[in-house]
C-alpha positions as CSV (number, residue, x, y, z in Angstrom):
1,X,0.0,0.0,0.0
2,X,2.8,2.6,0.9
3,X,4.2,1.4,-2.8
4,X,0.9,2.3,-4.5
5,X,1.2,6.0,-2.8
6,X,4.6,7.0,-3.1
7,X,3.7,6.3,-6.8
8,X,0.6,8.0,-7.3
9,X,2.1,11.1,-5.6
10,X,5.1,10.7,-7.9
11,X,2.7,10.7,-10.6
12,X,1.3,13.9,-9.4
13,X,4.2,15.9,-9.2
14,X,5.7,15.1,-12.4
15,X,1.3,15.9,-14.2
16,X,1.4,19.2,-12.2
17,X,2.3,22.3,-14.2
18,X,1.9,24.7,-10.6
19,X,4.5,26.0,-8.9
20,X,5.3,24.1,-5.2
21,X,3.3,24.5,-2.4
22,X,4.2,26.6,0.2
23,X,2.7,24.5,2.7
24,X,2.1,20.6,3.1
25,X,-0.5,19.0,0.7
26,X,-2.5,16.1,2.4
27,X,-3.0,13.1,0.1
28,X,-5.9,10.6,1.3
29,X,-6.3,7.6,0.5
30,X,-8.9,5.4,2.0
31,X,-8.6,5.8,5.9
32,X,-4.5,7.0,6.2
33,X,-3.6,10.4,5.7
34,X,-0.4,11.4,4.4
35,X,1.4,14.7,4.3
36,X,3.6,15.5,1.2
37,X,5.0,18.5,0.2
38,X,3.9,18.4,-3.7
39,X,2.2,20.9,-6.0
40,X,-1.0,21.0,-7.7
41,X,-3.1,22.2,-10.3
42,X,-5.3,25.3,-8.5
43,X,-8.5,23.5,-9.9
44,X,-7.8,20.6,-7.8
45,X,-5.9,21.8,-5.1
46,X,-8.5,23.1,-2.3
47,X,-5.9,25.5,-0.2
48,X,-8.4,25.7,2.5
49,X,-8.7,21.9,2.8
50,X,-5.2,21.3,1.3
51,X,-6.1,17.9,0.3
52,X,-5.9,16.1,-3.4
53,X,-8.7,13.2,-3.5
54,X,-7.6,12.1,-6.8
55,X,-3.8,11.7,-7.6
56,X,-4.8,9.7,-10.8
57,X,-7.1,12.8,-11.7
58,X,-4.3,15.6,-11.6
59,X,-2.6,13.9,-13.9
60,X,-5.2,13.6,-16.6
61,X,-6.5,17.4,-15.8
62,X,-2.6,18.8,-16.1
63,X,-2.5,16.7,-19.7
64,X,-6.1,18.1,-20.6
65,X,-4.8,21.9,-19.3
66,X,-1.8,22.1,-21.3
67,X,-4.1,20.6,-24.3
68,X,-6.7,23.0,-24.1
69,X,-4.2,26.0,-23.6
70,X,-2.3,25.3,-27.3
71,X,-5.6,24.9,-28.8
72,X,-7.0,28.0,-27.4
73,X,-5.3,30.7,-28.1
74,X,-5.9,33.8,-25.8
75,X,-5.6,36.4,-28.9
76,X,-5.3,36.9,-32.7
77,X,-3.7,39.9,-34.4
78,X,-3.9,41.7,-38.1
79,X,-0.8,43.9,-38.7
80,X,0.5,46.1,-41.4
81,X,3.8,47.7,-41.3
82,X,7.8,47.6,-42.1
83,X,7.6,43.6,-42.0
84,X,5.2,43.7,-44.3
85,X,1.0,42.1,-44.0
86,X,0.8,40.3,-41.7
87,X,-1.2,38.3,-38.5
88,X,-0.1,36.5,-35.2
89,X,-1.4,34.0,-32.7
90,X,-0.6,35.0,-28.7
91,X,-0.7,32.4,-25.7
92,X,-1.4,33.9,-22.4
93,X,1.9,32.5,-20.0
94,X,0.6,34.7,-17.5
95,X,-1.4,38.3,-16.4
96,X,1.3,40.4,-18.4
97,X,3.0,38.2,-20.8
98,X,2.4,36.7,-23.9
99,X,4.0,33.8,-26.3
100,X,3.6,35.1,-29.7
101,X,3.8,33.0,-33.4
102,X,3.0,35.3,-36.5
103,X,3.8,36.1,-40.1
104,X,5.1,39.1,-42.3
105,X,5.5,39.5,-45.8
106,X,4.3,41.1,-49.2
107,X,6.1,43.8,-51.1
108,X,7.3,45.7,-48.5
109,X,8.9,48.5,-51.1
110,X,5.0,49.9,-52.1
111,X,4.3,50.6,-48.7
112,X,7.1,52.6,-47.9
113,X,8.3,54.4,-51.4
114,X,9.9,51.7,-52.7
115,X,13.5,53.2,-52.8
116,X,16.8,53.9,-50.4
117,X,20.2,55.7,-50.6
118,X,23.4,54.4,-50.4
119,X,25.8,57.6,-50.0
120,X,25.1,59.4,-53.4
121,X,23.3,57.1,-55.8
122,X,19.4,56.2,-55.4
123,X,18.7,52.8,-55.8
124,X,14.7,52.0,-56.4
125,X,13.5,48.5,-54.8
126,X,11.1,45.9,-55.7
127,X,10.7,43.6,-53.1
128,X,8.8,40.1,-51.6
129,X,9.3,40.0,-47.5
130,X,8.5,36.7,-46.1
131,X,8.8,36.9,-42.2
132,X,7.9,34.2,-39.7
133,X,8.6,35.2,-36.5
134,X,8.5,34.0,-32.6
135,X,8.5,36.0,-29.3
136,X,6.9,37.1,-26.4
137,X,5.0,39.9,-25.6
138,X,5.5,41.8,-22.0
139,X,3.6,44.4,-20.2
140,X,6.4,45.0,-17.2
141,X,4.3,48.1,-16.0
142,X,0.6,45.8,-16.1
143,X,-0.9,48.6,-18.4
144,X,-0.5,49.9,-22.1
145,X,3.0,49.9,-22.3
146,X,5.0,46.6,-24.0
147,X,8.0,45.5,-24.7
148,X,8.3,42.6,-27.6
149,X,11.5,40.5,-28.1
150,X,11.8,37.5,-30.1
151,X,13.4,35.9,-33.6
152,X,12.8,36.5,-37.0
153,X,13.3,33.7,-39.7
154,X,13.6,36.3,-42.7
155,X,13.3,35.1,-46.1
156,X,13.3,38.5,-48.4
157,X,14.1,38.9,-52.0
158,X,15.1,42.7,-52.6
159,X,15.6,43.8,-56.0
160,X,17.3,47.2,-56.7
161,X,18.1,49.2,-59.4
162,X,20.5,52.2,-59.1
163,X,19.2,55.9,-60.8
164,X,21.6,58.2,-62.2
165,X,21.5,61.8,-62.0
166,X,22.6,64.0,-64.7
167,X,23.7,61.5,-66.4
168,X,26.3,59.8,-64.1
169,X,26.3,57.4,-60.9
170,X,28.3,59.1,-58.3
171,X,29.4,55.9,-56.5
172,X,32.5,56.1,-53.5
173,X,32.9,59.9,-54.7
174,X,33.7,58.8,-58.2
175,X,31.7,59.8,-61.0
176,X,30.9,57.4,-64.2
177,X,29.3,58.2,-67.4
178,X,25.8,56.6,-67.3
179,X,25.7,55.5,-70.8
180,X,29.6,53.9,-70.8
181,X,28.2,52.0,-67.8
182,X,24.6,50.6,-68.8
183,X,21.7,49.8,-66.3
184,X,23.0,49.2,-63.0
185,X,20.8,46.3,-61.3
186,X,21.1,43.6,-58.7
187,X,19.6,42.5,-55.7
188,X,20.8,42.3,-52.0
189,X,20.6,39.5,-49.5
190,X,21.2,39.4,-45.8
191,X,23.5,36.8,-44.5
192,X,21.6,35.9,-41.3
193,X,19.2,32.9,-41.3
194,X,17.5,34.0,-38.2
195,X,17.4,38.0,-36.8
196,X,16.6,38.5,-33.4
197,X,14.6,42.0,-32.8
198,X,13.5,44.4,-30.0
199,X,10.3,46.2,-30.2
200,X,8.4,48.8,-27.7
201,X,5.0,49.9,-28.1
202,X,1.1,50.6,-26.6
203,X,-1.5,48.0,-26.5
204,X,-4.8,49.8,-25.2
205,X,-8.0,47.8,-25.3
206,X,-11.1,50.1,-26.9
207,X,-13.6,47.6,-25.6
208,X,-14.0,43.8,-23.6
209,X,-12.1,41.4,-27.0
210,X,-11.2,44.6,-29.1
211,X,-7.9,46.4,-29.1
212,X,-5.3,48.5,-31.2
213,X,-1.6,48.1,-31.3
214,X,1.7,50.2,-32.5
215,X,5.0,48.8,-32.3
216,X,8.5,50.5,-33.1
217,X,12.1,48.5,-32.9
218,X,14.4,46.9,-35.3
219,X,15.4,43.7,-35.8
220,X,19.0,42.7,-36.6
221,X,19.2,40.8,-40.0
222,X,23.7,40.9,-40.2
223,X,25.8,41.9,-43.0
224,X,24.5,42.2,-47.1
225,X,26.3,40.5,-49.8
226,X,25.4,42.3,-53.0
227,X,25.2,41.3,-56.4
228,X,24.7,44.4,-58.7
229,X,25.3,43.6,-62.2
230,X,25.7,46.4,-65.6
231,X,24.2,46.1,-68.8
232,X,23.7,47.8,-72.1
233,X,26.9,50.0,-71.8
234,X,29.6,51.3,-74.3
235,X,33.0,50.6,-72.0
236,X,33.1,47.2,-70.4
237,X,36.2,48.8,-67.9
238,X,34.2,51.8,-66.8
239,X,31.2,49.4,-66.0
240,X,33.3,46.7,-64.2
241,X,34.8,49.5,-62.2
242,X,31.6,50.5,-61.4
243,X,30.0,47.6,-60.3
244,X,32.4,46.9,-58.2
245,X,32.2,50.0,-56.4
246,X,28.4,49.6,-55.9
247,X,28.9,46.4,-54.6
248,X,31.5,47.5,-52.1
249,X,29.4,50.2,-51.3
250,X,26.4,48.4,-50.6
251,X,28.4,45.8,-48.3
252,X,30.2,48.3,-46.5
253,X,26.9,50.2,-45.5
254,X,26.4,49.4,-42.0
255,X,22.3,50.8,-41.4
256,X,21.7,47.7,-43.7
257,X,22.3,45.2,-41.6
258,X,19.3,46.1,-39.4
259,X,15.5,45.4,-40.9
260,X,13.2,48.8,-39.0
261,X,10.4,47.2,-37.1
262,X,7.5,49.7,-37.3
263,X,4.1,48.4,-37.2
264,X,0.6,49.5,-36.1
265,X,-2.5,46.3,-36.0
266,X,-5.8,45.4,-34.0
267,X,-6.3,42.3,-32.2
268,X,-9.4,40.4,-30.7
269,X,-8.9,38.8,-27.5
270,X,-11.2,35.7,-26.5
């Protein structure tokens, strides 16, 4: 009999997800009471009484808790921003933090003007973000305020081509004829496979399941390896030369290495 409840109360420590009592739990069983010192789920654990009547039970309600916590979700977000369209999932861990899964992605370039400098030549983009992503969500104040940290799996295409001006790049302070060198045109890729980011924003609920969001931060994507390529110019020398300067150039620029998070979205919390 002792063997039968030393392992049903094993069994009930290693099914409870709770944190350990602060005082003695009282297992019965039959006509002998037993004090251990064990945790418990809190809809099983009576802390007046401080008694489990169902060791077996715990386990199966821990199992069934965890279960019905994954498949139900304590909110679901729509977002728009420098990610890209997007939505996420968020799992309540407890009163002021939240595990969050969600997705970013689209042509990024249309929302935002669709070009960027790199010292003196213009380069317009045409892009197609895809950005699944994993964090957690904190309110360390209990009100609007949050902080968002987490990791990025980026998987972005970015397609440039550069603009002359007056008829010339200007590229590392050196000035090439447009029409010797051709179209300059390329794309950039970021060498990280995963980015980890920072965010800080304001979550305000506008009624009981209804809220708004904005988010700033950045996210940390690592160096660019460039592959800008000439065409349809009259000096094959003054376009190598050139290419090889925008490449440079573009490797060597240190703001790209970090992806902007800004982001504004409504959820509806269950």
């Amino acid at each position: 009999m002792k063997l039968i409840k030393l392992t049903a109360v094993s069994a009930a420590i290693l099914g409870s997800t709770a944190a350990m009592a602060a005082d003695p739990i009282v297992v019965v069983d039959d006509n002998d009471t037993v004090a251990y010192p064990v945790a418990a789920p809190a809809y099983q654990y009576n802390q007046d009484a401080g008694i489990i009547r169902n060791t077996t039970g715990a386990v199966v309600g821990t199992t069934k808790t965890i279960f019905n916590t994954a498949i139900n979700p304590a909110a679901v977000s729509a977002e728009v921003g420098s990610l890209g369209y997007g939505a996420n999932i968020a799992w309540s861990i407890n009163e002021t933090t939240e595990l969050q899964a969600g997705w970013a992605g689209g042509d990024v370039a249309d929302l935002f003007g669709g070009d960027f400098d790199v010292e003196d030549i213009e380069y317009d983009v045409d892009s197609d973000f895809s950005n699944p992503y994993l964090g957690v969500q904190m309110r360390p104040a209990a009100n609007w305020f949050t902080v968002g940290a987490g990791v990025i799996v980026p998987d972005n295409d970015i397609d440039i081509n550069a603009n002359s001006k007056n008829g010339e790049y200007e590229i590392d302070n050196v000035k090439y004829d447009a029409s010797e060198v051709g179209t300059l045109k390329g794309s950039v890729e970021h060498r990280n496979d995963l980015a980890p980011y920072l965010t800080v924003g304001f979550r305000p609920n506008i009624s009981n399941n209804f809220g708004v969001f904005g988010e700033i931060g950045a996210a940390y994507l690592g160096d660019v390896n460039s592959s800008v390529s000439a065409s349809g110019g009259t000096n094959a020398i003054e376009a190598e030369n050139a290419v090889n300067a925008a490449n440079r150039e573009l490797e060597n620029e240190d703001y790209l290495e970090w992806l902007p998070i800004v982001k504004l979205g409504a959820t509806y919390r269950f």
